[in-house]
C-alpha positions as CSV (number, residue, x, y, z in Angstrom):
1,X,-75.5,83.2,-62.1
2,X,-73.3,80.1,-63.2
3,X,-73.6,78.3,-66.6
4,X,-72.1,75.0,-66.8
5,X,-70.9,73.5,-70.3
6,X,-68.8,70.8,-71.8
7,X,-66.6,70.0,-74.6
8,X,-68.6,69.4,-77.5
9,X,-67.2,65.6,-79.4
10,X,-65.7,66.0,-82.6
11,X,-64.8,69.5,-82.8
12,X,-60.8,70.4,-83.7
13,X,-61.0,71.7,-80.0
14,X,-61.7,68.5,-78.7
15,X,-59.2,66.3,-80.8
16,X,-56.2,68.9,-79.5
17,X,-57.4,68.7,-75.9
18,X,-57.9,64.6,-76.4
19,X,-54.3,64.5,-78.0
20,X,-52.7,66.6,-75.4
21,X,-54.0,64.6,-72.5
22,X,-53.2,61.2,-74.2
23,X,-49.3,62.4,-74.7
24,X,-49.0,64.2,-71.4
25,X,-48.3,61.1,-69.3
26,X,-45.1,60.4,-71.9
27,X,-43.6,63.9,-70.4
28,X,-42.7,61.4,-67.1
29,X,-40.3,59.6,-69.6
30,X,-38.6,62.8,-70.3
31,X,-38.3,63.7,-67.4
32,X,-36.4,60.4,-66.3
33,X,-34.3,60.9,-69.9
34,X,-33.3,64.0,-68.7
35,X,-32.3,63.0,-65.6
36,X,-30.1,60.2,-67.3
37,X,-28.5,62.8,-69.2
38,X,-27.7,65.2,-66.9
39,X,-27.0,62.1,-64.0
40,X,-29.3,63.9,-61.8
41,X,-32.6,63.2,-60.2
42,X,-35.1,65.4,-61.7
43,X,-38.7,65.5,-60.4
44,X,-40.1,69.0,-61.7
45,X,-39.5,70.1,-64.8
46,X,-41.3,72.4,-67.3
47,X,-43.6,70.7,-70.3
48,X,-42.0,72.5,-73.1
49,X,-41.2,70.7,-76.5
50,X,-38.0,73.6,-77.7
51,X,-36.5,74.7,-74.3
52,X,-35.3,72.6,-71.5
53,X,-36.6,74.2,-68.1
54,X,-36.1,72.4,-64.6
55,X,-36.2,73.0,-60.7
56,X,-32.1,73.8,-60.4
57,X,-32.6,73.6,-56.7
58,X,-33.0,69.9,-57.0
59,X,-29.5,69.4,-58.9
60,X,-26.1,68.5,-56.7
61,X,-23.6,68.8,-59.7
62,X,-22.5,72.2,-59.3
63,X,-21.6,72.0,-63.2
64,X,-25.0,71.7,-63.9
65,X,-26.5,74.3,-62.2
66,X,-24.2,76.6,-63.7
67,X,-25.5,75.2,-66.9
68,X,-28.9,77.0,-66.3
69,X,-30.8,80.3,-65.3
70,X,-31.9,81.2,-61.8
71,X,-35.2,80.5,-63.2
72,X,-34.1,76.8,-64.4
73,X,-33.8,77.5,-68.4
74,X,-31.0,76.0,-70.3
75,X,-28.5,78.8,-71.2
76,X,-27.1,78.8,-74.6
77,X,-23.7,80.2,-73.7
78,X,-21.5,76.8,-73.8
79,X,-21.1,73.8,-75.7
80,X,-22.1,71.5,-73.4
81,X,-25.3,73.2,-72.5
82,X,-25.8,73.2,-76.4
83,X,-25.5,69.2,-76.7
84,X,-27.5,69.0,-73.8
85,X,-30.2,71.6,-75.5
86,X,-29.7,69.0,-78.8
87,X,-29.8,65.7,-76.6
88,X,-32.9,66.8,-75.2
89,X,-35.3,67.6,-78.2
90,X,-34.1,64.4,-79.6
91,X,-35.7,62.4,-76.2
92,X,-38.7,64.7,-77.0
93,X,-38.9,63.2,-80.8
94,X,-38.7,60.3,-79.3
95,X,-41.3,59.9,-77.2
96,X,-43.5,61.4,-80.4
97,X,-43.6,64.8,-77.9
98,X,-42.1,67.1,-80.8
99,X,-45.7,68.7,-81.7
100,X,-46.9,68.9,-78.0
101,X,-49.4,71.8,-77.1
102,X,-49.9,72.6,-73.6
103,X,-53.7,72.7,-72.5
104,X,-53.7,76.4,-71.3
105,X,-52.1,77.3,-75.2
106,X,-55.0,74.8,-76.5
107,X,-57.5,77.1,-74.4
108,X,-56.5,80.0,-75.5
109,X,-56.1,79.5,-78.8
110,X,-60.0,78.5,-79.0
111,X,-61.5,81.1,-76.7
112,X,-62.0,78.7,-73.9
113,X,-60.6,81.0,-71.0
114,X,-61.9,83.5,-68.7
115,X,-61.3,87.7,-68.8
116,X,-60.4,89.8,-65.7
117,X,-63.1,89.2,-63.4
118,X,-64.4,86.3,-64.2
119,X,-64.8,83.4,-63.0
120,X,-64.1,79.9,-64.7
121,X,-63.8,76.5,-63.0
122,X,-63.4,73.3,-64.7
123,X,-62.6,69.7,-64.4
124,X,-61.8,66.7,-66.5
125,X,-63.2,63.3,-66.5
126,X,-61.5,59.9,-67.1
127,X,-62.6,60.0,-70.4
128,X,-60.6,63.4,-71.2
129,X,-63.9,65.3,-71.7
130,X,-63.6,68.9,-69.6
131,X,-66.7,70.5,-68.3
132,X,-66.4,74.2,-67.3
133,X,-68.6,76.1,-64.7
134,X,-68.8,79.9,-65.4
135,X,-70.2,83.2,-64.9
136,X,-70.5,84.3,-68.2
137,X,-71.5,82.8,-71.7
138,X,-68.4,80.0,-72.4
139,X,-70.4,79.2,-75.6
140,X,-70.5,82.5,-77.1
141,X,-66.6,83.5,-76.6
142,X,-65.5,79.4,-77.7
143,X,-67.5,79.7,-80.5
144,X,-69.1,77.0,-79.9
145,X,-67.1,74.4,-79.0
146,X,-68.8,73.8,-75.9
147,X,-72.4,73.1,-75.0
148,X,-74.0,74.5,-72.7
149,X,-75.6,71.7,-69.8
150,X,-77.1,72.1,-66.6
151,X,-75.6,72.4,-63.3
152,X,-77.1,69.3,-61.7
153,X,-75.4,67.5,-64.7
154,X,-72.6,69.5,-64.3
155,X,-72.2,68.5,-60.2
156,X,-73.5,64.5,-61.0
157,X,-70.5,64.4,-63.6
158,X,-68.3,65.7,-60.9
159,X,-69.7,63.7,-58.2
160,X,-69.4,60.7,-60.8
161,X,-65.6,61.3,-61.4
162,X,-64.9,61.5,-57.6
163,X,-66.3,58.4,-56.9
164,X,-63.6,56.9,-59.9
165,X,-60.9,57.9,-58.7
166,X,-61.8,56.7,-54.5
């Protein structure tokens, strides 16, 4: 049987998860920063405040391809891939990125996540509120930052958001 929930207001949960969404749209900066730097065009690119990750398959300068990982991490091996490592945690301080936290890190460090074999859906709304559907007791394991709420609510609030963003 599902259990629906949502983020209970106020909680330290809830300010993280409302910080993260409100600096995750400053990441497309970056990402354009980056691209300056490295006079490429980069599109994809991993959210990560420390280490500079990106989609090598995208780049034409074979210089900078050798600057990176088959995986796309910034090798530490030369000095230009240093300066670039340096150049690039300076565009993340300044777009006020430098204390970042990825959602799924946010999730986990709360409780709010799902165990091998269980199911966990969730969605957020234009207000940055998430509500979860699951098959076990969310409430219990997140230790109560979320409250529980029933499905109908849960599936109007959905239906409610999909009509937003029509």
């Amino acid at each position: 049987m599902n259990q629906c929930f949502k983020i209970k207001h106020g909680t330290n949960y809830d300010k993280k998860v409302k910080k993260h969404f409100t600096k995750k749209p400053l990441w497309k900066n970056v990402m354009v920063r980056v691209g300056a730097l490295l006079d490429e065009n980069v599109t994809q690119m991993a959210i990560h405040a420390t280490e500079l990750w990106v989609n090598t398959d995208e780049m034409n300068k074979v210089e900078n391809k050798k600057l990176f990982n088959k995986d796309g991490k910034l090798k530490n091996n030369s000095k230009r891939a240093k300066e670039i490592l340096e150049n690039y945690k300076k565009i993340v301080s300044d777009e006020g990125l430098a204390d970042f936290e990825d959602l799924r890190l946010i999730n986990f460090t709360y409780g709010v996540m799902r165990l091998q074999g269980q199911k966990l859906e969730s969605f957020v709304t234009s207000e940055n509120d998430i509500f979860y559907k699951a098959d076990f007791n969310l409430e219990d394991r997140a230790k109560g930052l979320v409250e529980p709420i029933t499905e109908i609510e849960y599936e109007e609030k959905y239906l409610e958001e999909l009509k937003k963003n029509q």
